[in-house]
Biotite code that builds the C-alpha atoms (Angstrom):
import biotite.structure as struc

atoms = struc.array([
    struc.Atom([25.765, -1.764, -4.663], chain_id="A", res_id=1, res_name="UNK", atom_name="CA", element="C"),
    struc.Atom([26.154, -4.919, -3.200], chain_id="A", res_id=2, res_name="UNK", atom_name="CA", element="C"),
    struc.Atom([25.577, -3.550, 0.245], chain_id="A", res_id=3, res_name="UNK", atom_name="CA", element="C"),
    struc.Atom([22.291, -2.093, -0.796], chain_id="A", res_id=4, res_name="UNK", atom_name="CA", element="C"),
    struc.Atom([20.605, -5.583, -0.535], chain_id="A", res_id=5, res_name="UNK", atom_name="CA", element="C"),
    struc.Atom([21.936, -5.809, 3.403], chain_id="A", res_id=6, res_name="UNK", atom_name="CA", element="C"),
    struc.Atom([18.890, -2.954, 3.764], chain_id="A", res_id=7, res_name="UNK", atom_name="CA", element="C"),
    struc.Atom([15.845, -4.975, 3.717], chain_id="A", res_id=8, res_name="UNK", atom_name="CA", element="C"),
    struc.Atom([17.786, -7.660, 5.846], chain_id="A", res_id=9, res_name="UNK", atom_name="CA", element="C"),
    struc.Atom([18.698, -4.927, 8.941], chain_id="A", res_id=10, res_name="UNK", atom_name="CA", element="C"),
    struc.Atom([14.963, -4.015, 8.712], chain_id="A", res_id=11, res_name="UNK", atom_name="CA", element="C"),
    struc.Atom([13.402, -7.467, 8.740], chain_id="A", res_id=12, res_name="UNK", atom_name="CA", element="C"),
    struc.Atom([15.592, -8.583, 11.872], chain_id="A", res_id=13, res_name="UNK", atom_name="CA", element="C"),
    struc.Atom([15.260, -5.352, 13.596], chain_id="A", res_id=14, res_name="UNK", atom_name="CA", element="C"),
    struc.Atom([11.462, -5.333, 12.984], chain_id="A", res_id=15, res_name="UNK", atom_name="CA", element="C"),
    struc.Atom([11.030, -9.460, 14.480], chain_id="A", res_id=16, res_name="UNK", atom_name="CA", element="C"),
    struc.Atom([14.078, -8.090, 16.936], chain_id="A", res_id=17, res_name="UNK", atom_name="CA", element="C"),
    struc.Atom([12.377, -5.629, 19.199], chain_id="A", res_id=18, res_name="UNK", atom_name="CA", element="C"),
    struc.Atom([10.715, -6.015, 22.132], chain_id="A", res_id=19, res_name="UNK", atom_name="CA", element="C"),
    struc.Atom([7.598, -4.311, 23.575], chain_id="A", res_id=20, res_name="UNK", atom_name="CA", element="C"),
    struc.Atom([9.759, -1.682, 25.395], chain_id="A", res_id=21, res_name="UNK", atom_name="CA", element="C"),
    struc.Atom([11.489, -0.934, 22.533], chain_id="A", res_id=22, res_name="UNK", atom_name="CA", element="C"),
    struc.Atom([8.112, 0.736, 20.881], chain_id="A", res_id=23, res_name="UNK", atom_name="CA", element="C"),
    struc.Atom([7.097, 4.318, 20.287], chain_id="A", res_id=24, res_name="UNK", atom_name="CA", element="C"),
    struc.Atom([4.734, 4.519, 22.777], chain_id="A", res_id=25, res_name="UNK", atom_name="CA", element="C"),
    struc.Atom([4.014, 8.432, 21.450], chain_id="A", res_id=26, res_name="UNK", atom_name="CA", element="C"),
    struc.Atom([3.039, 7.821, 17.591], chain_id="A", res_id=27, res_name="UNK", atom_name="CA", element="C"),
    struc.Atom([2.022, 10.876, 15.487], chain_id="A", res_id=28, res_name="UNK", atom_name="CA", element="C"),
    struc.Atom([3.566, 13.371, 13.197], chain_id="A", res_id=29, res_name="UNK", atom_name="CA", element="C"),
    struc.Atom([6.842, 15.083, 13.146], chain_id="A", res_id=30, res_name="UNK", atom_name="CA", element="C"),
    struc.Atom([9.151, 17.408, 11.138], chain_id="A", res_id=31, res_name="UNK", atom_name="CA", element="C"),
    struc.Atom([12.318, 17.178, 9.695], chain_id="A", res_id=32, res_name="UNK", atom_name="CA", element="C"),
    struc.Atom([14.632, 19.385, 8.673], chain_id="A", res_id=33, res_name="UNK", atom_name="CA", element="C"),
    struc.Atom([18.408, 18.579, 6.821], chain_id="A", res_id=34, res_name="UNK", atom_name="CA", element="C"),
    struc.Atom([21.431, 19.676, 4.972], chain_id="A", res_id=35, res_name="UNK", atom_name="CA", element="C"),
    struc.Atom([22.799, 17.515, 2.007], chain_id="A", res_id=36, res_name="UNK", atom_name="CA", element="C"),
    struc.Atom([26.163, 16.610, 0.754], chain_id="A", res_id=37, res_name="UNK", atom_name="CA", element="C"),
    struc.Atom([26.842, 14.092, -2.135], chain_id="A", res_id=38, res_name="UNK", atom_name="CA", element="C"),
    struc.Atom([29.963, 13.255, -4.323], chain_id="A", res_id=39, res_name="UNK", atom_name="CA", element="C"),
    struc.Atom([29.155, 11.583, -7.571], chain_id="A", res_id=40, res_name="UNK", atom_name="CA", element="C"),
    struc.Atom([29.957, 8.130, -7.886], chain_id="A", res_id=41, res_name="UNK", atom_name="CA", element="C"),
    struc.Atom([30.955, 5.818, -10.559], chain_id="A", res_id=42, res_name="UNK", atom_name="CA", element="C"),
    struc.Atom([29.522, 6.980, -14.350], chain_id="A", res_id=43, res_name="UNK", atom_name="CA", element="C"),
    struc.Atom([27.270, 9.227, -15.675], chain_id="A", res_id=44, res_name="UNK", atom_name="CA", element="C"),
    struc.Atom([25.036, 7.886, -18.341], chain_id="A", res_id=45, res_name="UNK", atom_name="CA", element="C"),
    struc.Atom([24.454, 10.088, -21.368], chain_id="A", res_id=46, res_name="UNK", atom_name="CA", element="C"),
    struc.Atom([22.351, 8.678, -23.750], chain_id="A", res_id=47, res_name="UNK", atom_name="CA", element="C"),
    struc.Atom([24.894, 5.867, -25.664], chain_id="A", res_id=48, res_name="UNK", atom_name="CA", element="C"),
    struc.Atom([28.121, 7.959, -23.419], chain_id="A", res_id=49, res_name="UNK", atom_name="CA", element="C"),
    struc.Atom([29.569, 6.715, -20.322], chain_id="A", res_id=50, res_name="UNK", atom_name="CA", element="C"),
    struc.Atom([31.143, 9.714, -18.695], chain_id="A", res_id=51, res_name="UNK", atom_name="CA", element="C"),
    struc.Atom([32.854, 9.799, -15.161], chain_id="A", res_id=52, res_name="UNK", atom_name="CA", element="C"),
    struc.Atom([30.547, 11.083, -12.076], chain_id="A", res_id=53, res_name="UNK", atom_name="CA", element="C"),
    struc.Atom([33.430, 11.689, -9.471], chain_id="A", res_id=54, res_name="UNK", atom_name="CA", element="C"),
    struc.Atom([33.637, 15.558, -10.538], chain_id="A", res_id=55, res_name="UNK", atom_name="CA", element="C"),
    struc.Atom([29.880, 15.991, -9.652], chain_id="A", res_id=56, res_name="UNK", atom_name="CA", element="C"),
    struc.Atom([28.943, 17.730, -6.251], chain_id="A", res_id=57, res_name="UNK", atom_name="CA", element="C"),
    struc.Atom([25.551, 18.414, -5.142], chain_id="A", res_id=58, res_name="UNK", atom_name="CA", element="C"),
    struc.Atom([24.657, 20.388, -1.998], chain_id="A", res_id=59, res_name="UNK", atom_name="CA", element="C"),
    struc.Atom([20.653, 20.211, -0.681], chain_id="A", res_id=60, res_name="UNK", atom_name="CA", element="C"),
    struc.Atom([17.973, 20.548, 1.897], chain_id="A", res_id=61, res_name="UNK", atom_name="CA", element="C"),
    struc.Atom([15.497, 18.036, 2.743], chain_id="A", res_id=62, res_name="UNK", atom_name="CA", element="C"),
    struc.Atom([12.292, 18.788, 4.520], chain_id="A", res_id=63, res_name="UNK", atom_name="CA", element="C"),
    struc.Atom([9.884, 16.181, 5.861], chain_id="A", res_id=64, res_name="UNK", atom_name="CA", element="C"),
    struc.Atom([6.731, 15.513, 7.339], chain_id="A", res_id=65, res_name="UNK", atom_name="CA", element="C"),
    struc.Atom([5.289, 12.175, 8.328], chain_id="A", res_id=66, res_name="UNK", atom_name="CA", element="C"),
    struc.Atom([3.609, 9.806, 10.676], chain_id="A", res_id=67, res_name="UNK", atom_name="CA", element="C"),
    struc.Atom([5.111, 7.796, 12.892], chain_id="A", res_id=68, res_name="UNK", atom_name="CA", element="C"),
    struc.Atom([3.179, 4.201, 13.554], chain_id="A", res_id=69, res_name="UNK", atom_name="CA", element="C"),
    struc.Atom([3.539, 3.068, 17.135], chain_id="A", res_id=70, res_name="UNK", atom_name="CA", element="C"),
    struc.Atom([5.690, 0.013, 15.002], chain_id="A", res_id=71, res_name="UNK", atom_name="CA", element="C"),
    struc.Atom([8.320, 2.561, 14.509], chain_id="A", res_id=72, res_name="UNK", atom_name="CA", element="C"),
    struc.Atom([7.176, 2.091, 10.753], chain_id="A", res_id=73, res_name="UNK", atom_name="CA", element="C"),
    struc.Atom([6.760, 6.319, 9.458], chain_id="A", res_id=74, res_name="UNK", atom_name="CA", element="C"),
    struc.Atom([4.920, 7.248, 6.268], chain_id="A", res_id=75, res_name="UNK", atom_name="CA", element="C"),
    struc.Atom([5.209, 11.143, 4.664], chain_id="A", res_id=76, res_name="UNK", atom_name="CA", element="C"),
    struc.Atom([6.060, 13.521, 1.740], chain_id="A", res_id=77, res_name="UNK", atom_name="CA", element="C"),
    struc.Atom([9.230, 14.630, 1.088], chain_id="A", res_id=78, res_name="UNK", atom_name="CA", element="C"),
    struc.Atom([10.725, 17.975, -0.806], chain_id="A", res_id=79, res_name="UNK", atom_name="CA", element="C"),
    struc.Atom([14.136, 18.271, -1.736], chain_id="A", res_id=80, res_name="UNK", atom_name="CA", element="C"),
    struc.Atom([16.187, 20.981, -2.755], chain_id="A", res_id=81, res_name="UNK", atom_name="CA", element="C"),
    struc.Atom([19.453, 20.184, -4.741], chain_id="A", res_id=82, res_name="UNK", atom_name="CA", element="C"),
    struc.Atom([21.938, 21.841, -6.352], chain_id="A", res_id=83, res_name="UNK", atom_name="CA", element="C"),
    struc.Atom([24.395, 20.761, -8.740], chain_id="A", res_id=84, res_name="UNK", atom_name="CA", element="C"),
    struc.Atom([26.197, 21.360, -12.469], chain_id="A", res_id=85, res_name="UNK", atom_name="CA", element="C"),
    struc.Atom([24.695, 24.584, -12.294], chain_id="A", res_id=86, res_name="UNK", atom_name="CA", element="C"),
    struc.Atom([20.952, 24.930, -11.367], chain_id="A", res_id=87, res_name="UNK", atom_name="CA", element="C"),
    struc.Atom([18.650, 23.335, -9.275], chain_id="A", res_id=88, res_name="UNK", atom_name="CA", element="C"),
    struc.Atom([16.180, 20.010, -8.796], chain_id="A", res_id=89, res_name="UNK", atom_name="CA", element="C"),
    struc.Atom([13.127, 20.311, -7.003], chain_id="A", res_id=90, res_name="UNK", atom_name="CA", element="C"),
    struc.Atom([12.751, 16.544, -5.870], chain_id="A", res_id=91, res_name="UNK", atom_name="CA", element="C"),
    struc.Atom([9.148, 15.473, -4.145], chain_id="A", res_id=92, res_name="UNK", atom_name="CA", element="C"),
    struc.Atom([7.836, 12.133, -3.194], chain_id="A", res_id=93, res_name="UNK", atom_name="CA", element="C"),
    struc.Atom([6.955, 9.639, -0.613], chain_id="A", res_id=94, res_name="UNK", atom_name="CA", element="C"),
    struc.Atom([9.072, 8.938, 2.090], chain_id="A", res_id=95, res_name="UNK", atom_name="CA", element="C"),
    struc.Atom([9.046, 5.663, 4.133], chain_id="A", res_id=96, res_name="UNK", atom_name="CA", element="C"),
    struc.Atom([11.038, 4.940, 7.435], chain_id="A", res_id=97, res_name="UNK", atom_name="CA", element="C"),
    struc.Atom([11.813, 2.646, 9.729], chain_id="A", res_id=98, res_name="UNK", atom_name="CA", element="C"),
    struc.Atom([12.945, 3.249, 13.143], chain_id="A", res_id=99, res_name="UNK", atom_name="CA", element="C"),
    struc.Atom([14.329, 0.516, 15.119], chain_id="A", res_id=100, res_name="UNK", atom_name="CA", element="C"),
    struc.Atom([13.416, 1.585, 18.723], chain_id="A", res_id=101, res_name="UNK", atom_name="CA", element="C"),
    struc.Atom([12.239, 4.690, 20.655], chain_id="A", res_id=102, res_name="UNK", atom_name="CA", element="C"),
    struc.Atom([15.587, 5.183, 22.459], chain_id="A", res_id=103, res_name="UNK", atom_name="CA", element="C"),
    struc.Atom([17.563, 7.939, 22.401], chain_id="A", res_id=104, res_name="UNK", atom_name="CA", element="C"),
    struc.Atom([19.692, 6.414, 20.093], chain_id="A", res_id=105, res_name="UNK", atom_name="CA", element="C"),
    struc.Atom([17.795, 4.487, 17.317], chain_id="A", res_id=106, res_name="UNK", atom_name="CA", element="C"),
    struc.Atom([19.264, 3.571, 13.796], chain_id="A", res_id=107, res_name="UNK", atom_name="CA", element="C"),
    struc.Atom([17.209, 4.138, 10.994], chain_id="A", res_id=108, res_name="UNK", atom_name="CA", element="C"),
    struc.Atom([16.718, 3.263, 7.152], chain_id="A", res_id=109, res_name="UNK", atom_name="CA", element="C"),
    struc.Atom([14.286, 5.356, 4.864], chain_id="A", res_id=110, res_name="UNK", atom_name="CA", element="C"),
    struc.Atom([14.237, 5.207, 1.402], chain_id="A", res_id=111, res_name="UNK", atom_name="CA", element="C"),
    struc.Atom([12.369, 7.803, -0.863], chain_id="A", res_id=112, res_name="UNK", atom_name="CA", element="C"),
    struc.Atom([11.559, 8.552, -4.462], chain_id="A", res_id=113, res_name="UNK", atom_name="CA", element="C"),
    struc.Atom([9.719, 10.752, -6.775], chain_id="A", res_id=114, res_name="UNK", atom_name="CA", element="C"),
    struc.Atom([9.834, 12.923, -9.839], chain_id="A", res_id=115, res_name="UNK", atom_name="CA", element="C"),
    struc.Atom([12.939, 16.012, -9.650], chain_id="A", res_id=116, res_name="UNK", atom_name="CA", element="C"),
    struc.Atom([11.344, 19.633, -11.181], chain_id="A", res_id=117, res_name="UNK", atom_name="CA", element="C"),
    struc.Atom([13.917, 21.759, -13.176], chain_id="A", res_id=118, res_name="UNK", atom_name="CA", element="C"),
    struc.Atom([14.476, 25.108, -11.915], chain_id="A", res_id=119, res_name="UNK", atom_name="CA", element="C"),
    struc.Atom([16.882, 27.993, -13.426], chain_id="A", res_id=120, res_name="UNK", atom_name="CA", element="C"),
    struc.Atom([17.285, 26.096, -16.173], chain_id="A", res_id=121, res_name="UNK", atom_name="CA", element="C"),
    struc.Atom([14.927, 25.815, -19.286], chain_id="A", res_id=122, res_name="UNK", atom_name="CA", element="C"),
    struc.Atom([16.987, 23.633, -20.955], chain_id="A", res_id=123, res_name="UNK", atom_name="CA", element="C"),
    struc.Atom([16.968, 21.035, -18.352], chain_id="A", res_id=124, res_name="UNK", atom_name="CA", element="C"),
    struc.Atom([13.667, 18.870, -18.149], chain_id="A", res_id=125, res_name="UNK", atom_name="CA", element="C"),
    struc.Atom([13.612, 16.744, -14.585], chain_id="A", res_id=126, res_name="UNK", atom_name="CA", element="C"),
    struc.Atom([13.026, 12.959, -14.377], chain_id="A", res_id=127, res_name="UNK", atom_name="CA", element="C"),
    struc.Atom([12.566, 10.232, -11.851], chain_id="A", res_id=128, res_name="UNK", atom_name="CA", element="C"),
    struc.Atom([14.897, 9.898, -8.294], chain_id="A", res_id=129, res_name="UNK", atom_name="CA", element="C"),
    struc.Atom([15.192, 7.380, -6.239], chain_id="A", res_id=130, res_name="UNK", atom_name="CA", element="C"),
    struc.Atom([17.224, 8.162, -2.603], chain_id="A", res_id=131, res_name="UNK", atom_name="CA", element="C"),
    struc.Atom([17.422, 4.634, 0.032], chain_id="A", res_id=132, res_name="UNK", atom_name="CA", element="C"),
    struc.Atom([19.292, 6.014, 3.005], chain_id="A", res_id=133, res_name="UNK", atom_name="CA", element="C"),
    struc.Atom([20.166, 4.661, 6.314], chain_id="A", res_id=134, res_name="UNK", atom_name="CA", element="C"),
    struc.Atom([21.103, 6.598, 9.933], chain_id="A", res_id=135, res_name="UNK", atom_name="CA", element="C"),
    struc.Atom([21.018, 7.360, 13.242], chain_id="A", res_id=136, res_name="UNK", atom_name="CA", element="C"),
    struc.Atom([18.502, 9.386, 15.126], chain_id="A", res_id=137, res_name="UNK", atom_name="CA", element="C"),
    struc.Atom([19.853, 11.021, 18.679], chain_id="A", res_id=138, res_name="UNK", atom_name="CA", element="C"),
    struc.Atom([17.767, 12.278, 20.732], chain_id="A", res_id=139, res_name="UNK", atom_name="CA", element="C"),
    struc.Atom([19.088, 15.941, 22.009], chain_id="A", res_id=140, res_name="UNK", atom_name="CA", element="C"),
    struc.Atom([15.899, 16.769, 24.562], chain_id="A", res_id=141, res_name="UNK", atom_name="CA", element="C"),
    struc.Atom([12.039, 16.235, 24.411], chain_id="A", res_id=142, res_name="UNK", atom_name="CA", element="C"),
    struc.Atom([11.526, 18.354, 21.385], chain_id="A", res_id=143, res_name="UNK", atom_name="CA", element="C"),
    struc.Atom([14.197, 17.665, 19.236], chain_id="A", res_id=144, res_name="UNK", atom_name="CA", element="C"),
    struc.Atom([16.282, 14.658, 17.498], chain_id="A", res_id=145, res_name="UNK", atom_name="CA", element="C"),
    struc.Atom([19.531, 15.196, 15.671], chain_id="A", res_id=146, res_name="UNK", atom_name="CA", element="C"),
    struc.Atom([19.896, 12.711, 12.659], chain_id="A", res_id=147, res_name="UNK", atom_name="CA", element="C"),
    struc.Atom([22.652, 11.500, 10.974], chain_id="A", res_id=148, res_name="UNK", atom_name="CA", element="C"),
    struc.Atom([22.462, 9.862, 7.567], chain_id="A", res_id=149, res_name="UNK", atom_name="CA", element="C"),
    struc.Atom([24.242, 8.062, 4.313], chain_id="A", res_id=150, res_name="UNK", atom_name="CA", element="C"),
    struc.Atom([22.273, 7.389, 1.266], chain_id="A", res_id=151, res_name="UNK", atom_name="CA", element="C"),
    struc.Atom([22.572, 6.974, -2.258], chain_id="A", res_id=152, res_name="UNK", atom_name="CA", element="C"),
    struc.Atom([20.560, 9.375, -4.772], chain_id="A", res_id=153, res_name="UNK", atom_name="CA", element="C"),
    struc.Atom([20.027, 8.374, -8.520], chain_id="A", res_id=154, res_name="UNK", atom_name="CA", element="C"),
    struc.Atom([18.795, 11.064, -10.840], chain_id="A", res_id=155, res_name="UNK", atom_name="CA", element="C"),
    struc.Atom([17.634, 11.265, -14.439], chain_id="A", res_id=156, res_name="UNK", atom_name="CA", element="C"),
    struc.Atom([17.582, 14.361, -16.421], chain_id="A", res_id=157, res_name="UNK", atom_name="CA", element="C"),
    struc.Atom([17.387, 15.635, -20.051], chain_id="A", res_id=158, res_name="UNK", atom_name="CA", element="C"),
    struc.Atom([18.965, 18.441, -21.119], chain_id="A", res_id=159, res_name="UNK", atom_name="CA", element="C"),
    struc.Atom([18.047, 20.495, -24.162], chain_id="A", res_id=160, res_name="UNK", atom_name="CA", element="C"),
    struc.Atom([20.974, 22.366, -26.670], chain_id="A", res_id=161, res_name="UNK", atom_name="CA", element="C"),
    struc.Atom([21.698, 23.674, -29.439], chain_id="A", res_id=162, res_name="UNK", atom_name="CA", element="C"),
    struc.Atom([24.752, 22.966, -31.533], chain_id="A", res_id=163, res_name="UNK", atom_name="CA", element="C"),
    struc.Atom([25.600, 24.831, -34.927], chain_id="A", res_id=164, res_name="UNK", atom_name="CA", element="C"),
    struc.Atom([26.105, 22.331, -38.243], chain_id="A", res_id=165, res_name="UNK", atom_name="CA", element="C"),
    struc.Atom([28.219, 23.471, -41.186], chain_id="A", res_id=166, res_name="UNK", atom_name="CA", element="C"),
    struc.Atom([27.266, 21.764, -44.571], chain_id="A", res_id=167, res_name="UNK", atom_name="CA", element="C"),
    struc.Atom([28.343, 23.126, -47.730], chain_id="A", res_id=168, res_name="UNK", atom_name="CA", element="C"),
    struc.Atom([29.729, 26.411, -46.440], chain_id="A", res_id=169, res_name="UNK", atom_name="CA", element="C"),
    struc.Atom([26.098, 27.204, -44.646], chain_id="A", res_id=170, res_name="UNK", atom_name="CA", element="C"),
    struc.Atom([25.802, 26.989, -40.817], chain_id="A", res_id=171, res_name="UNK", atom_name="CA", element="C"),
    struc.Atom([22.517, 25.986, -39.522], chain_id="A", res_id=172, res_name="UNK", atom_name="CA", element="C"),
    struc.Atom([21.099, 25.564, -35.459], chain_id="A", res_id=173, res_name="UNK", atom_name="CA", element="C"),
    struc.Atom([20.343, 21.839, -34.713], chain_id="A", res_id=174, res_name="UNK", atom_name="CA", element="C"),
    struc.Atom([18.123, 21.197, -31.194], chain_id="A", res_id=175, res_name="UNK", atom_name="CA", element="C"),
    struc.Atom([19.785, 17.899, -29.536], chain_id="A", res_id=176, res_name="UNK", atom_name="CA", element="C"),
    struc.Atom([19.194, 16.326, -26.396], chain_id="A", res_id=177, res_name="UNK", atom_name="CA", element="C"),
    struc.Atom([20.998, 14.648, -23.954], chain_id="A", res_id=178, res_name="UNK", atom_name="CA", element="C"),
    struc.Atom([19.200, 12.512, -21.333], chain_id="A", res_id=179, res_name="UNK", atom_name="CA", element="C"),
    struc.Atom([21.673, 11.991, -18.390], chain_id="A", res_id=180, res_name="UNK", atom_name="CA", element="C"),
    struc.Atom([21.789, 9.554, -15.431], chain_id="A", res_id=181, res_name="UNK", atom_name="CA", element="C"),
    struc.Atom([23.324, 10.726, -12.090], chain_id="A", res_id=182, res_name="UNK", atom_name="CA", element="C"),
    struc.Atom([24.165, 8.880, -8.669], chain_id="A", res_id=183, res_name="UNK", atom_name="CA", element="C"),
    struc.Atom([25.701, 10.009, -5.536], chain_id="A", res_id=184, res_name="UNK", atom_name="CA", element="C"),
    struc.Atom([26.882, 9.222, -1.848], chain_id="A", res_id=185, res_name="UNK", atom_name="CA", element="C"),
    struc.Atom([24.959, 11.608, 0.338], chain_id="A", res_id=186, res_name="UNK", atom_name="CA", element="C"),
    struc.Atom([25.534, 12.729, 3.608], chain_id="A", res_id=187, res_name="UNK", atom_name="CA", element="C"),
    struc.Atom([22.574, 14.381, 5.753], chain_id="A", res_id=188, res_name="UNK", atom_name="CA", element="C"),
    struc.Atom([22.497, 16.099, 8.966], chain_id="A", res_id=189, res_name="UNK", atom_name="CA", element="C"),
    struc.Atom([19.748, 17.799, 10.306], chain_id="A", res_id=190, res_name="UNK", atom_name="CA", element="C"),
    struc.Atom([16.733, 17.861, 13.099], chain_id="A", res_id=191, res_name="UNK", atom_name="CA", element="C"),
    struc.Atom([13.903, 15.698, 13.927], chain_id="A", res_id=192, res_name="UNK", atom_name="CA", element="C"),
    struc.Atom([11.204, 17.883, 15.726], chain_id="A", res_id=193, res_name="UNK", atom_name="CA", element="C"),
])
């Protein structure tokens, strides 16, 4: 975690760093388009329960669309599909990027957050994300940029159940709820166009 604070530092000198040549002289919109892999990390927060994360995979695609500032600054909307213990998130929100230069190799942070949508599971309701990444972009030809990333996503979630109570020789259904706290290292590769 400590590392995460060396973010806004690579920004702020690559930002006061470059020189005129190094700027997007061709601002506008692009695409993205990438495949996810995380590994949980450290704990899993359940309610008052510290449980270990390592066990967790998760397995995604992330589509973007923004606009590109001729600062190298981008602004756009994210949607993220992910996968893990068993259904799926639908995760949308802002993105925000930062591209160091217009060559055809340019590192890269981004971070973005939002709210993550349940789906194929009722019993799960979704909860806020956050996902800071950093990466390369390489350019392949005019049209299109491979990118390379690592990031961190955090994700909340409750989950709904049932468990059956026996008092006095009569079982009876009690609702519970668990409200969980996820994090993983992410890697992303995918295309720029």
């Amino acid at each position: 975690m400590k590392n995460l604070f060396l973010i806004p530092l690579f920004v702020l000198y690559s930002f006061f760093s470059r020189s005129q040549s190094d700027v997007s002289s061709d601002p506008g919109m692009f695409y993205t388009a990438e495949f996810c892999f995380g590994a949980g990390v450290g704990n899993v927060q359940i309610d008052n329960s510290v449980l270990d994360a390592n066990y967790e995979r998760t397995y995604g695609l992330k589509f973007l669309s923004a606009y590109e500032f001729s600062s190298g600054l981008a602004v756009g909307a994210t949607a993220i599909y992910d996968y893990y213990s068993d259904s799926g998130f639908l995760l949308l929100g802002p993105d925000v990027r930062y591209f160091t230069s217009a060559a055809d190799f340019s590192p890269f942070v981004s971070a973005n957050f939002g709210y993550a949508i349940s789906i194929g599971n009722e019993n799960r309701v979704g909860g806020f994300y956050y996902y800071p990444s950093a990466g390369v972009k390489i350019d392949i030809d005019r049209e299109v940029d491979l990118l390379l990333s690592l990031g961190y996503k955090r994700q909340r979630f409750t989950e709904n159940f049932d468990i059956i109570l026996t008092e006095n020789g009569q079982e009876r259904i009690v609702n519970k709820s668990g409200d969980y706290d996820l994090g993983f290292l992410t890697i992303s590769v995918g295309v720029l166009f």
